[in-house]
C-alpha positions in Angstrom: -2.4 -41.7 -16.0 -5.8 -40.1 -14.2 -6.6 -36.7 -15.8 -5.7 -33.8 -13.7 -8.8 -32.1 -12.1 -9.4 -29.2 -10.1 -12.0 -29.1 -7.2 -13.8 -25.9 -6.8 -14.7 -25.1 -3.6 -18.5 -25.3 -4.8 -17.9 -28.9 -5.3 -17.6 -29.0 -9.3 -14.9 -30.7 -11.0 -12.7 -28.8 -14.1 -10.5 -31.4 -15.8 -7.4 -29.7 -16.6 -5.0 -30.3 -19.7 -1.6 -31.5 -19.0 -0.5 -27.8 -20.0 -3.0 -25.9 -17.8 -2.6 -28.7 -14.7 1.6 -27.6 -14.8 0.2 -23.7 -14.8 -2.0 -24.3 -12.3 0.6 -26.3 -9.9 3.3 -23.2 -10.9 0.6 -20.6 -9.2 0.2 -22.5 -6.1 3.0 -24.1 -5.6 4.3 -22.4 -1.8 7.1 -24.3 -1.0 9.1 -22.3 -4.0 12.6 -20.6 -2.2 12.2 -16.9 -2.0 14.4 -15.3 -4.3 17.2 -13.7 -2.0 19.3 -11.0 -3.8 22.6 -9.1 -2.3 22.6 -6.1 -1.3 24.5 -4.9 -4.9 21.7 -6.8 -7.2 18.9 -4.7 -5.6 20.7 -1.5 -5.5 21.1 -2.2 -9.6 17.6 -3.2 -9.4 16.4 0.0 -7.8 18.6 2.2 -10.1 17.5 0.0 -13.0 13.8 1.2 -12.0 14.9 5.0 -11.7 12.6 7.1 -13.6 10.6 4.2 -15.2 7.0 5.7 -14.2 8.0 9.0 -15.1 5.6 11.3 -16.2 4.1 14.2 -16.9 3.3 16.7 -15.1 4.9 15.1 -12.2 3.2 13.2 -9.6 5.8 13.3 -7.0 5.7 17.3 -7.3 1.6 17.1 -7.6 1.7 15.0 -4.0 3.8 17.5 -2.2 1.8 20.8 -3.7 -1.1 19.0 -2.3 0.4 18.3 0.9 1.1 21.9 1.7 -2.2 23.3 0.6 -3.8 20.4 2.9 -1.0 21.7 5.7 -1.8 25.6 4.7 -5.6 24.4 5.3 -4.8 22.8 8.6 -2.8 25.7 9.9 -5.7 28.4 8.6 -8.0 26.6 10.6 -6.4 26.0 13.7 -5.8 30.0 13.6 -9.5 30.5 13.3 -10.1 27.9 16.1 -7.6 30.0 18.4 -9.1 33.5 17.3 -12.2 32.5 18.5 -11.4 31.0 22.1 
């Protein structure tokens, strides 16, 4: 059997081990089916991930503080625009 070797688009040649040629096949390889889950195994998915990149403080709160002082902003300076014409 040839020894598997990988073409770099510069033109060099890497020969691959039997181990490394499988990896590499595994990562390219497009013609893989999708996975396809119901509509149950990715509501247990989603609930599974519930809380998982908690922290703290939290960033969910953090975003929507910023979002009304970016909205309080917006609205103070759309008064001053107005005051002014």
């Amino acid at each position: 059997m040839e020894t598997p070797r990988l073409i770099t688009p510069q033109g060099a040649t890497i020969f691959l081990t039997p181990e490394l040629y499988q990896a590499v096949i595994n990562i390219v390889a497009f013609d893989q089916p999708k996975l396809e889950l119901s509509r149950e195994e990715k509501l247990a998915m989603i609930r599974e991930m519930r809380g998982k990149y908690r922290s703290e403080p939290s960033l969910t709160q953090a975003l929507l503080e910023e979002r009304a002082a970016e909205r309080a902003r917006e609205e103070a300076r759309i008064q001053r625009w107005m005051a002014t014409s």
